[in-house]
gemmi code that builds the backbone of each chain (N, CA, C; Angstrom):
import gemmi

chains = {
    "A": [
        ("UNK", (1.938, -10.414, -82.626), (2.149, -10.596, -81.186), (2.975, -9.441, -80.596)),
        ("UNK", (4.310, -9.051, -81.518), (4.844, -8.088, -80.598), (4.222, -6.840, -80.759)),
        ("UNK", (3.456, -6.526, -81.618), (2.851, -5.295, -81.565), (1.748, -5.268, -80.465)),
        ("UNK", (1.077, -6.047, -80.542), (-0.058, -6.303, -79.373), (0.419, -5.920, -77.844)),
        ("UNK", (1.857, -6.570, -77.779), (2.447, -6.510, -76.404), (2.650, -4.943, -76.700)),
        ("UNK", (3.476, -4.790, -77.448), (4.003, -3.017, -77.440), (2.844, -2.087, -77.160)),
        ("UNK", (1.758, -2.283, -77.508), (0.845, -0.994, -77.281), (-0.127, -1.517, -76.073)),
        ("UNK", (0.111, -2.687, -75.829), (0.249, -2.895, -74.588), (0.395, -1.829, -73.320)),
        ("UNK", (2.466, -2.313, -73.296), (2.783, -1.578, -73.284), (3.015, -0.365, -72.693)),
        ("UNK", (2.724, 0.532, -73.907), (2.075, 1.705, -74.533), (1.136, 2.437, -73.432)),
        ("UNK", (-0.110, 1.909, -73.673), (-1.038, 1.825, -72.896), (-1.251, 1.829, -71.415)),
        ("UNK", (-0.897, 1.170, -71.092), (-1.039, 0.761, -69.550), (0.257, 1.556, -69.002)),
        ("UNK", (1.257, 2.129, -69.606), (1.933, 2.627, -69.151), (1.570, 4.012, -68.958)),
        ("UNK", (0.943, 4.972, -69.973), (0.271, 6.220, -70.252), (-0.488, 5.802, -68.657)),
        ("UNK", (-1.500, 5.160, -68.926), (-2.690, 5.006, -67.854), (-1.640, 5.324, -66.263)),
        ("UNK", (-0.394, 5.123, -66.538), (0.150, 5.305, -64.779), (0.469, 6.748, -64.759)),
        ("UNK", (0.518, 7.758, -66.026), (0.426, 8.894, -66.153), (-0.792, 9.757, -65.750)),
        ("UNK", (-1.796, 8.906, -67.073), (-3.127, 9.775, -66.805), (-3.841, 9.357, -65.315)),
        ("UNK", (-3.961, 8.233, -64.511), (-4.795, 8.005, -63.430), (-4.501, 8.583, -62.299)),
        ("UNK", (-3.246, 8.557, -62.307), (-2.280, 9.325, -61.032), (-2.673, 11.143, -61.183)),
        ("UNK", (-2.349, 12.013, -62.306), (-3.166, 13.054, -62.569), (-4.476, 13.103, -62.150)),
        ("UNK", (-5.086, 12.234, -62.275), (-6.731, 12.473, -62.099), (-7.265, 12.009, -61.061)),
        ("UNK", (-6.320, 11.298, -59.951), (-6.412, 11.133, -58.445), (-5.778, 12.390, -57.827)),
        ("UNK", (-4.599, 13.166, -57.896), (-4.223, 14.210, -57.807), (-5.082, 15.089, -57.440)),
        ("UNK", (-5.905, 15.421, -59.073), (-7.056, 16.454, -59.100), (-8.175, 16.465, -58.151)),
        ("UNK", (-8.685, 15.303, -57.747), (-9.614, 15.110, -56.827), (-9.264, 15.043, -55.449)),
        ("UNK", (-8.165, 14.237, -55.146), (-7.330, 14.055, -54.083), (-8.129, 14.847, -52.905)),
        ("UNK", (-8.357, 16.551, -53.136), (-9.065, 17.083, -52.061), (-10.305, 16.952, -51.294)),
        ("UNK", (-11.158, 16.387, -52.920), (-12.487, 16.601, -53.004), (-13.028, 15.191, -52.475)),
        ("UNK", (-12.419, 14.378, -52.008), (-12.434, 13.015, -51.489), (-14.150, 12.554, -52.055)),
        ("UNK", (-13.448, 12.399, -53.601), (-14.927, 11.810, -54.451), (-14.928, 10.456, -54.145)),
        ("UNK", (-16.225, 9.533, -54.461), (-16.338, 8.075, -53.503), (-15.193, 7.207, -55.101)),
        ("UNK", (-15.412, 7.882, -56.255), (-14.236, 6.840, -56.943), (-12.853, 6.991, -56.637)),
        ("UNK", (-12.340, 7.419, -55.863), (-10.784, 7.651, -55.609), (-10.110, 6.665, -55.125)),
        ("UNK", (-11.084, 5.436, -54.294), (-10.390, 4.288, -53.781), (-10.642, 3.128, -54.950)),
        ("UNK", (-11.352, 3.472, -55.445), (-11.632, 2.569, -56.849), (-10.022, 2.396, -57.650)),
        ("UNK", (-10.586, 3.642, -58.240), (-9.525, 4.510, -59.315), (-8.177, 4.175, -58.720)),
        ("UNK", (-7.490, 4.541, -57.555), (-6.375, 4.014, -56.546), (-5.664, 2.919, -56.938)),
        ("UNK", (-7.028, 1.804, -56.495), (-6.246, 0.159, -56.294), (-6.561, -0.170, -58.037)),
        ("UNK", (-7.124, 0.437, -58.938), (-7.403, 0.187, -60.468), (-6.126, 0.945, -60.649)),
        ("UNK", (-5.364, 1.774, -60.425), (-3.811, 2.176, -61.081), (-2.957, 1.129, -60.547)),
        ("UNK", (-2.706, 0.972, -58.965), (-1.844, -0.303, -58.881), (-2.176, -1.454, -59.356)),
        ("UNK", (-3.678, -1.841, -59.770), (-3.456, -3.072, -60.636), (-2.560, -2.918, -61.453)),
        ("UNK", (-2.651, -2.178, -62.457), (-2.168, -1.616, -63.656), (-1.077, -1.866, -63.546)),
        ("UNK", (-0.304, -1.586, -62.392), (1.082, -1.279, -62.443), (1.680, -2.708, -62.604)),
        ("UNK", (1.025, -3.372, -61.163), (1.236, -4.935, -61.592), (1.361, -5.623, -62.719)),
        ("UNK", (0.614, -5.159, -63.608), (-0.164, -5.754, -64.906), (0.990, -5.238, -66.079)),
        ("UNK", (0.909, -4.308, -66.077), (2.033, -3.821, -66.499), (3.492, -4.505, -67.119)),
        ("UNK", (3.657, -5.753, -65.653), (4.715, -6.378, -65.592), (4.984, -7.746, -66.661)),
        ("UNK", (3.596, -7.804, -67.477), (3.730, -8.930, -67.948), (4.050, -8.465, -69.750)),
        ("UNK", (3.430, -7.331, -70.405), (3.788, -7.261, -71.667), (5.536, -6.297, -71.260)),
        ("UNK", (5.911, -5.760, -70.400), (7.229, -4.822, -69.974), (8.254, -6.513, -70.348)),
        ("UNK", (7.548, -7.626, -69.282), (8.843, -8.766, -69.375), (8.936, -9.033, -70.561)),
        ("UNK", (7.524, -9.356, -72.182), (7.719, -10.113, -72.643), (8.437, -9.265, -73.410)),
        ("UNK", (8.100, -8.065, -73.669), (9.336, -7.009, -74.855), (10.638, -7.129, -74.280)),
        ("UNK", (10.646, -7.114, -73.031), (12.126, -6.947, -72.231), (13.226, -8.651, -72.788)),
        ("UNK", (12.141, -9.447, -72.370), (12.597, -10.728, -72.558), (13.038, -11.283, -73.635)),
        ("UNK", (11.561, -11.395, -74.499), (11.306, -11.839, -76.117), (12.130, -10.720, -77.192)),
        ("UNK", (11.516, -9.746, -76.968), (12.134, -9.189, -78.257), (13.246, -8.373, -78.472)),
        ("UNK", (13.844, -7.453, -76.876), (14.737, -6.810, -76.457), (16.160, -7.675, -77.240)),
        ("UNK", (16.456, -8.224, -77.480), (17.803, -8.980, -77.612), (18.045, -8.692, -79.075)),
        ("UNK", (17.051, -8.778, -79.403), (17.817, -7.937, -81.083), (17.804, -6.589, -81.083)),
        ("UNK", (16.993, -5.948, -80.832), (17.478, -4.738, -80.212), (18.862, -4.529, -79.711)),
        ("UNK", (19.105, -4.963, -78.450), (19.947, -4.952, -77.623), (21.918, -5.322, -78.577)),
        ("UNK", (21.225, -5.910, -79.995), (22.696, -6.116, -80.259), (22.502, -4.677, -81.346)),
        ("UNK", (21.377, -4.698, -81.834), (21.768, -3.318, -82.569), (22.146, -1.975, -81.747)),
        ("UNK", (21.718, -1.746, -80.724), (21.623, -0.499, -79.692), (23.552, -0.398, -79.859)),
        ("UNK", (24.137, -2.081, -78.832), (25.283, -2.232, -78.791), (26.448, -2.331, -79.847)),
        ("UNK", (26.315, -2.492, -80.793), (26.828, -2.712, -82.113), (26.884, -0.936, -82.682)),
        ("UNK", (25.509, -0.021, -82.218), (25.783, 1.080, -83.057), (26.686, 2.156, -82.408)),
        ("UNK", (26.297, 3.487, -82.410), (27.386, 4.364, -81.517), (26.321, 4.785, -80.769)),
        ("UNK", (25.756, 4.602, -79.984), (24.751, 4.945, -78.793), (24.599, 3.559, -77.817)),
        ("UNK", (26.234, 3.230, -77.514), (26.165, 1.677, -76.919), (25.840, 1.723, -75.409)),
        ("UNK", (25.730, 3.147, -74.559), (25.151, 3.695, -73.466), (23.794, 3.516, -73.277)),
        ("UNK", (23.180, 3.680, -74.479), (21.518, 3.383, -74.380), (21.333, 2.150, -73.911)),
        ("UNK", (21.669, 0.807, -73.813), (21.997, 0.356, -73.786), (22.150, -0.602, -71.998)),
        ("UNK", (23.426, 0.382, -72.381), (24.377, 0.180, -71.041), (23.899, 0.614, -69.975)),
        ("UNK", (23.203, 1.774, -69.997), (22.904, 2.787, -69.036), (21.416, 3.038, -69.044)),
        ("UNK", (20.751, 3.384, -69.537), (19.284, 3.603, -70.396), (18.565, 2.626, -69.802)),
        ("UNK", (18.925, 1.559, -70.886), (18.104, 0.674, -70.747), (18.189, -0.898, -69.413)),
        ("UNK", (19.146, -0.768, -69.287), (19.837, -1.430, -67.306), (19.043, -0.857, -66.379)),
        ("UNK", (18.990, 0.487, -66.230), (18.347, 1.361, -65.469), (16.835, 1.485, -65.608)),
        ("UNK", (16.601, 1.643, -67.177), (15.347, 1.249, -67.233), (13.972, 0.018, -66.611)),
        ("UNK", (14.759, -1.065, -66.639), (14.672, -2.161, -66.891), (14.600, -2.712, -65.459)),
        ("UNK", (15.194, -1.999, -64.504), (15.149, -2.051, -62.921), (14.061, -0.765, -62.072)),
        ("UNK", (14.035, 0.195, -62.809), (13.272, 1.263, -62.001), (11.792, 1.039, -61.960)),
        ("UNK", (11.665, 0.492, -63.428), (10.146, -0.669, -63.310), (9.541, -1.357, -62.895)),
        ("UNK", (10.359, -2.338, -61.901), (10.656, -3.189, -61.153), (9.736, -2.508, -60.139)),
        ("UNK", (10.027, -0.794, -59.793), (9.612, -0.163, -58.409), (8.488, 0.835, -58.493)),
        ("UNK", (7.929, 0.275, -59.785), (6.934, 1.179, -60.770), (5.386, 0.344, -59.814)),
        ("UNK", (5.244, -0.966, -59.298), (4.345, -1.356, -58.694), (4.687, -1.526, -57.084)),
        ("UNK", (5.340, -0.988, -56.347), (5.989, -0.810, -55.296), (5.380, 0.629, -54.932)),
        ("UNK", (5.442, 1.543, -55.663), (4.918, 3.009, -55.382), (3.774, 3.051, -55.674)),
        ("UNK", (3.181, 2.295, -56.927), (2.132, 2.666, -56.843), (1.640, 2.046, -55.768)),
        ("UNK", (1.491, 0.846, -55.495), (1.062, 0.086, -53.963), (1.030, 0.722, -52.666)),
        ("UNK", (1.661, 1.604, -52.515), (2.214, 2.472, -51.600), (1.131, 3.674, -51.289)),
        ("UNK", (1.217, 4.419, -52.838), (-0.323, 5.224, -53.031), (-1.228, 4.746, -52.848)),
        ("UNK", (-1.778, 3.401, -53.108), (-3.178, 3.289, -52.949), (-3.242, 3.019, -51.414)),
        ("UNK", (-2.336, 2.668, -51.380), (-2.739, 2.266, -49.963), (-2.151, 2.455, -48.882)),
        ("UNK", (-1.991, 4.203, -49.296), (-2.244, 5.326, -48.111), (-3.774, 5.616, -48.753)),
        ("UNK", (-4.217, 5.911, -49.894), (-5.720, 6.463, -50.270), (-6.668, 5.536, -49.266)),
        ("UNK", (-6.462, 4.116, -49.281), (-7.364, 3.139, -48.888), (-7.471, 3.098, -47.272)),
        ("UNK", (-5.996, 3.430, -47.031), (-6.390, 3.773, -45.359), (-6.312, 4.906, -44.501)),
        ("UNK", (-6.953, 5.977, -45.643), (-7.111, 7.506, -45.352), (-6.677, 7.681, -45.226)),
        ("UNK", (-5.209, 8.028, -45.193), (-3.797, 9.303, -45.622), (-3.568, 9.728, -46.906)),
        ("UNK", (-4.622, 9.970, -47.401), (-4.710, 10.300, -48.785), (-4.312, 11.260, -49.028)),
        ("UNK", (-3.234, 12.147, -48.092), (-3.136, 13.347, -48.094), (-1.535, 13.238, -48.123)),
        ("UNK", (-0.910, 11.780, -47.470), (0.201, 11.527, -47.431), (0.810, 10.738, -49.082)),
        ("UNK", (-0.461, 10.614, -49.365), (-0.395, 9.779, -50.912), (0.427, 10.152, -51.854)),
        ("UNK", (0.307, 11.933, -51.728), (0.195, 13.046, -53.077), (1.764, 13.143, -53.305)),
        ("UNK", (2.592, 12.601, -52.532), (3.931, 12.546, -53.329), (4.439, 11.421, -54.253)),
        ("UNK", (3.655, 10.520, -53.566), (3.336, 8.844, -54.411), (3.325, 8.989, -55.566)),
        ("UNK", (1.813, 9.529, -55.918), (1.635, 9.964, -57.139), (2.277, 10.775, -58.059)),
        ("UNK", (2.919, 11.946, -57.213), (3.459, 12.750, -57.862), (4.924, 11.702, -58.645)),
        ("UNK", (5.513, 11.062, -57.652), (6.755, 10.034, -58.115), (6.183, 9.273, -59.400)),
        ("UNK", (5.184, 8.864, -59.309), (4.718, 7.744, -60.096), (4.383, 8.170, -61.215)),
        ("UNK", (3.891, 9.700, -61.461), (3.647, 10.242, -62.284), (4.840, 10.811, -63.448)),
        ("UNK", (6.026, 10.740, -62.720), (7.435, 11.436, -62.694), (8.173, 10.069, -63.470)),
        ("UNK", (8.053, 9.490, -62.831), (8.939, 8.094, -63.399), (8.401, 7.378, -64.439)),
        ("UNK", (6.880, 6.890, -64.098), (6.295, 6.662, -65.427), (6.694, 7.542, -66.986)),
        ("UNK", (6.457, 8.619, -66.876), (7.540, 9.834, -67.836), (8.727, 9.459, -68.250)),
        ("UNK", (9.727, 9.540, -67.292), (10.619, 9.231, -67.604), (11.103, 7.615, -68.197)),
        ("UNK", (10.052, 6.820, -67.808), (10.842, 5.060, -68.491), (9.942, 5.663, -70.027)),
        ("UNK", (9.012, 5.973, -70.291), (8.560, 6.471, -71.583), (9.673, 7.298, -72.181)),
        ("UNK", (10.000, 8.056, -71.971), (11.193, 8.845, -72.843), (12.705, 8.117, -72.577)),
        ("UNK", (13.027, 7.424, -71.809), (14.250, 6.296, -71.620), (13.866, 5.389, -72.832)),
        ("UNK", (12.596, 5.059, -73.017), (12.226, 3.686, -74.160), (12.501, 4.539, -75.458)),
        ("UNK", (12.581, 5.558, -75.523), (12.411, 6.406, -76.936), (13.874, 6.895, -77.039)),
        ("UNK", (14.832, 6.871, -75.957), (16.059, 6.827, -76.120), (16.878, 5.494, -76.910)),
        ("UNK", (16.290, 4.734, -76.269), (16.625, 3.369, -76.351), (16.520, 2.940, -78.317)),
        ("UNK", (15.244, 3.182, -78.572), (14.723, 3.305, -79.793), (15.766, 3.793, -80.705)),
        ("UNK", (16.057, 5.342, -80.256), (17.028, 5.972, -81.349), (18.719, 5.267, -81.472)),
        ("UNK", (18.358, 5.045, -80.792), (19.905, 4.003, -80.233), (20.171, 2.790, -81.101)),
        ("UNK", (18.819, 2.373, -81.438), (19.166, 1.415, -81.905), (19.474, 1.572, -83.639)),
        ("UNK", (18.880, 2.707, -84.073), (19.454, 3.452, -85.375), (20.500, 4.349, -85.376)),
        ("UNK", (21.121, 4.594, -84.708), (22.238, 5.010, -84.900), (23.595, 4.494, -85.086)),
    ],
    "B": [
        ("UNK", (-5.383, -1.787, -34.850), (-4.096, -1.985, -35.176), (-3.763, -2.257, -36.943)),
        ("UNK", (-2.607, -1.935, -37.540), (-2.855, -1.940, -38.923), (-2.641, -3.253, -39.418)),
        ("UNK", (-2.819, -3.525, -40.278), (-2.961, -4.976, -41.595), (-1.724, -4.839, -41.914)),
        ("UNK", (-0.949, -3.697, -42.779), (0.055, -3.624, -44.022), (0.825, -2.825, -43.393)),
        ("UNK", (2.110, -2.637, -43.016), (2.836, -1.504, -43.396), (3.349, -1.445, -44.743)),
        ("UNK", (2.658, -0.501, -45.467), (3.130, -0.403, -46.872), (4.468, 0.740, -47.224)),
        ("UNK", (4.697, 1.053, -45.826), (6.234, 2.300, -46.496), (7.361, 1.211, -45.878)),
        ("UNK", (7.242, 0.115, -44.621), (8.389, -0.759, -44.539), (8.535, -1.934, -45.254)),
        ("UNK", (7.062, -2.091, -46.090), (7.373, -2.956, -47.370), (8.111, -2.283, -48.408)),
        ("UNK", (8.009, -1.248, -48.636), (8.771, -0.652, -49.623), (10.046, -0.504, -49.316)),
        ("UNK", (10.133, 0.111, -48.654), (11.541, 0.540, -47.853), (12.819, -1.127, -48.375)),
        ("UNK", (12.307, -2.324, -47.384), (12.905, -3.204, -47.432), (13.241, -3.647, -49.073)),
        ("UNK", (12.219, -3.450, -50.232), (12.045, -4.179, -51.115), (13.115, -2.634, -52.066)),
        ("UNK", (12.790, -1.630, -51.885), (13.620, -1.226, -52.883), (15.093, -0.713, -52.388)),
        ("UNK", (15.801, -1.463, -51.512), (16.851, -1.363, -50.981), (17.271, -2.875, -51.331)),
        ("UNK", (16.232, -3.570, -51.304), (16.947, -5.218, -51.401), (17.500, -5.116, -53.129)),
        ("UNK", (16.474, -4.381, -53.757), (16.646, -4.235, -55.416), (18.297, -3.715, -56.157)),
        ("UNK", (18.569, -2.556, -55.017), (19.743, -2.141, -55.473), (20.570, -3.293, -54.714)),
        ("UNK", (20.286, -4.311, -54.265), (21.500, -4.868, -53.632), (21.400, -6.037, -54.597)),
        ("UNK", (20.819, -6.794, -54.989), (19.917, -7.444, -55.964), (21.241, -7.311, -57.208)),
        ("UNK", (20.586, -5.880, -57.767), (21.208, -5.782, -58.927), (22.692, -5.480, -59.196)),
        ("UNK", (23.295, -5.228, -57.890), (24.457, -5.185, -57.708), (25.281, -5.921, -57.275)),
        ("UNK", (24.779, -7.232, -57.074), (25.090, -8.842, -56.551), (25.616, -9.002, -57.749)),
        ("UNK", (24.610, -8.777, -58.706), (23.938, -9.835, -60.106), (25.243, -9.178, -61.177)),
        ("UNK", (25.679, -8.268, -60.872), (26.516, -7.677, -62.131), (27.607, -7.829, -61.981)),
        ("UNK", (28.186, -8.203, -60.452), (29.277, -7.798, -59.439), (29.992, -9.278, -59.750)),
        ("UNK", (28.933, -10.135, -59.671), (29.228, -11.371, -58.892), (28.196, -12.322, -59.984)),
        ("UNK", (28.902, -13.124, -61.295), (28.279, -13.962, -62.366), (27.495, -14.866, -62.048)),
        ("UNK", (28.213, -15.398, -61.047), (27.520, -16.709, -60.678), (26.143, -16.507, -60.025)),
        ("UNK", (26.374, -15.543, -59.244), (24.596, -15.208, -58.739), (24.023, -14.883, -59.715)),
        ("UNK", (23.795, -14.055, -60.646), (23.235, -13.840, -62.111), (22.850, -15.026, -62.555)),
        ("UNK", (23.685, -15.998, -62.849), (23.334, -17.237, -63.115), (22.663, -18.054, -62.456)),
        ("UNK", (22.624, -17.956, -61.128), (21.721, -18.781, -60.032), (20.503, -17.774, -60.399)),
        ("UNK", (20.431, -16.380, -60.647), (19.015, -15.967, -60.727), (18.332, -16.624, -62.487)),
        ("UNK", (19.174, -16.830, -62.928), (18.944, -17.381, -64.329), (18.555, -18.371, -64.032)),
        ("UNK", (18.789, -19.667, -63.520), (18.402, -20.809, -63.591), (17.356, -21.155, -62.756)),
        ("UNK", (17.420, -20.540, -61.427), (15.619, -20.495, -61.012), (14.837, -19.575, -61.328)),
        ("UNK", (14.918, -18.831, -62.083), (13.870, -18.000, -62.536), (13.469, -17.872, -63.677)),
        ("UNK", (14.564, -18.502, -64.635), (14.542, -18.477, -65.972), (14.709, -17.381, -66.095)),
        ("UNK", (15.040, -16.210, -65.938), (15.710, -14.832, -66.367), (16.203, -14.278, -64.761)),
        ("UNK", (16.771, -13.455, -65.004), (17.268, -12.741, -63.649), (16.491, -11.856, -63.587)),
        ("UNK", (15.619, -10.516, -64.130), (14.573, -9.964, -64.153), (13.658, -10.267, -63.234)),
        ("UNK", (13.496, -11.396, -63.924), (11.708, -12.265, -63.565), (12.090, -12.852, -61.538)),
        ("UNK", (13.858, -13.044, -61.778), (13.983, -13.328, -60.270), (13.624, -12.513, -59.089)),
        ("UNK", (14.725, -10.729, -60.095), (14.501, -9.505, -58.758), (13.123, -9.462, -58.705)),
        ("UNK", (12.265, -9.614, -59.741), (10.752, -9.031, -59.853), (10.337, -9.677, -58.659)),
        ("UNK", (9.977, -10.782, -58.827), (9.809, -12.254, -58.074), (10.526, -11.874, -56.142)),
        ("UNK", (11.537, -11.640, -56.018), (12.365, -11.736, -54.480), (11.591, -10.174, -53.565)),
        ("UNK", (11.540, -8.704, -54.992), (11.156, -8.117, -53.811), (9.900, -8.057, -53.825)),
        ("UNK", (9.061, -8.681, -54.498), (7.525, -8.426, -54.574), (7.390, -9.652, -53.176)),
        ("UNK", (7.878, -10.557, -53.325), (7.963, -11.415, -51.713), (8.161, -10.263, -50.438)),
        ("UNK", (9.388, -9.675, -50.776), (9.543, -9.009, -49.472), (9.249, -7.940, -49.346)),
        ("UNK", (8.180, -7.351, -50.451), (7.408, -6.058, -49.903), (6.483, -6.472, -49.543)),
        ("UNK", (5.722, -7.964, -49.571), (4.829, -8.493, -48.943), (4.939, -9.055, -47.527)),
        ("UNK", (6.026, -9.623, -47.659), (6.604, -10.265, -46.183), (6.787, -9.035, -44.932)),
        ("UNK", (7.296, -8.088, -45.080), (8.395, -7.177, -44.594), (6.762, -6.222, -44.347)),
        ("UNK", (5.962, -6.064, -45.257), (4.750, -5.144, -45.270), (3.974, -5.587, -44.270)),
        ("UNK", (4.066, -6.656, -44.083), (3.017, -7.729, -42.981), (3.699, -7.814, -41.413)),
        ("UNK", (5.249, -8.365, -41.770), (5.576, -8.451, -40.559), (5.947, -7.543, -39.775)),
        ("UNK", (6.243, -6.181, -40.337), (6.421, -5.254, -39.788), (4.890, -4.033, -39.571)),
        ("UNK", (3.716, -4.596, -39.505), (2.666, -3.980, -39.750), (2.053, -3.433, -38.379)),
        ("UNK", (2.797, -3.575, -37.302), (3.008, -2.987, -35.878), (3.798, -2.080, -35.556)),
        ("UNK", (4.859, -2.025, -36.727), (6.129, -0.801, -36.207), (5.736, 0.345, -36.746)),
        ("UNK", (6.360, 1.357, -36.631), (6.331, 2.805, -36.888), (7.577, 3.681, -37.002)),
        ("UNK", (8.473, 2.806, -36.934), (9.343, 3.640, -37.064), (10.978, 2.295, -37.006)),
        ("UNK", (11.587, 3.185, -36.862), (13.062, 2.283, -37.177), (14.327, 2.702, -36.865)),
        ("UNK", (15.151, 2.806, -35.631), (15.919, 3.298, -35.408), (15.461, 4.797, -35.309)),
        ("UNK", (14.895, 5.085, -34.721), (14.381, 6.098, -34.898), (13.935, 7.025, -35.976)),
        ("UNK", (13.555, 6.627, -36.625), (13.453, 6.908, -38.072), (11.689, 6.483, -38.510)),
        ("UNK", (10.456, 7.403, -38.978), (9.665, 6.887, -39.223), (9.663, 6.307, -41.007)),
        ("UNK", (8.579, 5.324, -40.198), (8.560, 4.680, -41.497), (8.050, 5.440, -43.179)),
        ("UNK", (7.914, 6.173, -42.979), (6.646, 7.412, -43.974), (8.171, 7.665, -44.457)),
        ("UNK", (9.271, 8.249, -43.904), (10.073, 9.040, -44.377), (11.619, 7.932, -44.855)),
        ("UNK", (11.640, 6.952, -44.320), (12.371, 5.945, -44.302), (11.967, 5.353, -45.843)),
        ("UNK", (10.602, 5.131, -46.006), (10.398, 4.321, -47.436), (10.399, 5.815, -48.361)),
        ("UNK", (9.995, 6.811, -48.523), (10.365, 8.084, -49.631), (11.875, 7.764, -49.775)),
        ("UNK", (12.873, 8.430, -48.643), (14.429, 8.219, -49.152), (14.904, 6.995, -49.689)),
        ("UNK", (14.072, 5.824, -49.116), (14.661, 4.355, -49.387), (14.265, 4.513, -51.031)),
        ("UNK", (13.317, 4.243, -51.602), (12.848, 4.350, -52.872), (13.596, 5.393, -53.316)),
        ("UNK", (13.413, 6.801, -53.595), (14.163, 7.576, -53.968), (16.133, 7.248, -53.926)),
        ("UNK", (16.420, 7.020, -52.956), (17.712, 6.565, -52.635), (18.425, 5.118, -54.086)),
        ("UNK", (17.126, 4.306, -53.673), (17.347, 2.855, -54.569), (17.361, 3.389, -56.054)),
        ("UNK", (16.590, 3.954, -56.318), (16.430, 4.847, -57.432), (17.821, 5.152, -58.253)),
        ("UNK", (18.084, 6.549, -57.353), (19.665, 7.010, -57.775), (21.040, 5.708, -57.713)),
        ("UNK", (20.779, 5.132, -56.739), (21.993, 4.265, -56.317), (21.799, 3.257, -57.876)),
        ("UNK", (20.889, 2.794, -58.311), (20.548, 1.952, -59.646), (21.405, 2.420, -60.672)),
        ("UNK", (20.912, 3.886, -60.976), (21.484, 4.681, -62.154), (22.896, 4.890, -62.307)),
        ("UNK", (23.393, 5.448, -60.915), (24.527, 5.915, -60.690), (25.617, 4.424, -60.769)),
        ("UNK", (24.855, 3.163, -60.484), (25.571, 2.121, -60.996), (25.845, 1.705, -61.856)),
        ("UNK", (24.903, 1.774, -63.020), (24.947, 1.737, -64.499), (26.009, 2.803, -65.414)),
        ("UNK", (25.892, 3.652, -64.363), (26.909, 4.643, -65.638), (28.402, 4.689, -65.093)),
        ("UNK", (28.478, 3.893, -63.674), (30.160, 3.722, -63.194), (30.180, 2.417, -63.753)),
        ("UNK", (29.350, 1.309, -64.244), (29.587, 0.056, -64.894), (30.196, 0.242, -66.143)),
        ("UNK", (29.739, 1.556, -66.799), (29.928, 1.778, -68.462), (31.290, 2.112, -68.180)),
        ("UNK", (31.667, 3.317, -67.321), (33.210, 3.791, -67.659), (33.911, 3.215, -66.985)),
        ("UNK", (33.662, 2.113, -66.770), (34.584, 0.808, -65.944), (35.536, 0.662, -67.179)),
    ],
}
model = gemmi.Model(1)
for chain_id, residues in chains.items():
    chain = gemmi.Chain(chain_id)
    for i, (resn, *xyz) in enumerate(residues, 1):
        res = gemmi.Residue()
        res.name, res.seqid = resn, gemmi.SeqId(i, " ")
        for name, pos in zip(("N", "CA", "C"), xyz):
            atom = gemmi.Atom()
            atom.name, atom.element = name, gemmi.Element(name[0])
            atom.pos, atom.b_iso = gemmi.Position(*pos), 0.0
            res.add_atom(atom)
        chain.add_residue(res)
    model.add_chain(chain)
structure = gemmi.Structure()
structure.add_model(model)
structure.setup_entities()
């Protein structure tokens, strides 16, 4: 089960990387899948929210005493607090993008994405902080 | 006329978040009131601003602006703003 959720995850989290890139790329060329592709990343993002709670929820707590217990008790504190809220605004932006794409300001979109593309990144390398944290 | 304002749904919802999470850390007992109706406090903020980027997205789906302030540029700083204000709370919580 928790692996399933983790690459989960995994997965759907990459996808707020790669879809946002590949709306970007087209962005000019106003191809007819871009409003597709759009409201199919903010699903995602939504969707997102349900294997993010159950690791956050379910399995985070043993984690959370090793992270705190070792000498990386910031990961933690800071890392993963922060983490754990900026996600929260991970389907807020994307919502935002699609729907400037959906009601033609698709031109006003391209910082959306660019954010979404930016932050998604960063909770991926915050989770891999978090990780080392908990071995140390 | 438009359906959504989707930058004063945002706007409202990731400003309510940093206030949210700074209730919740500040002040136990709200933590705990988000615990007990939500069964996690998470699942609560998730839950309060996804309401009011819906609410706030709708009812404000006539305005354009805000104090003089448009809405396009109001939800970038608001998000961006909620953003930093999150982080920058977490790491004055640690060297508390």
């Amino acid at each position: 089960m928790r692996d399933f959720v983790l690459f989960a995850h995994i997965i759907l989290g990459l996808a707020l990387i790669a879809f946002p890139i590949l709306i970007l790329l087209y962005l000019n060329k106003r191809s007819k899948w871009l409003k597709p592709l759009s409201i199919i990343t903010a699903a995602i993002s939504w969707l997102l929210l349900l294997p993010s709670g159950k690791l956050y929820i379910t399995f985070y707590p043993a984690t959370k005493t090793l992270v705190k217990a070792g000498s990386w008790p910031w990961a933690h504190d800071v890392i993963m607090e922060t983490k754990e809220h900026w996600g929260l605004l991970l389907p807020v932006i994307a919502t935002v993008a699609a729907g400037l794409v959906f009601t033609g300001k698709a031109k006003d979109s391209k910082k959306w994405w660019v954010l979404l593309i930016i932050l998604s990144a960063l909770l991926g390398v915050m989770g891999r902080i978090i990780k080392i944290g908990a071995l140390k | 006329m438009a359906k959504f304002n989707f930058y004063l749904g945002a706007t409202a919802s990731s400003w309510l978040l940093a206030i949210l999470i700074i209730a919740a850390e500040l002040y136990g007992p709200f933590k705990n009131l988000l615990k007990s109706t939500f069964s996690h406090h998470w699942i609560g903020k998730g839950i309060i601003i996804t309401i009011v980027f819906l609410a706030f997205g709708f009812l404000l789906r006539n305005k354009e602006s805000i104090a003089n302030l448009s809405d396009k540029k109001l939800a970038w700083h608001s998000i961006l703003g909620s953003l930093i204000v999150i982080f920058l709370f977490y790491i004055m919580e640690f060297f508390k």
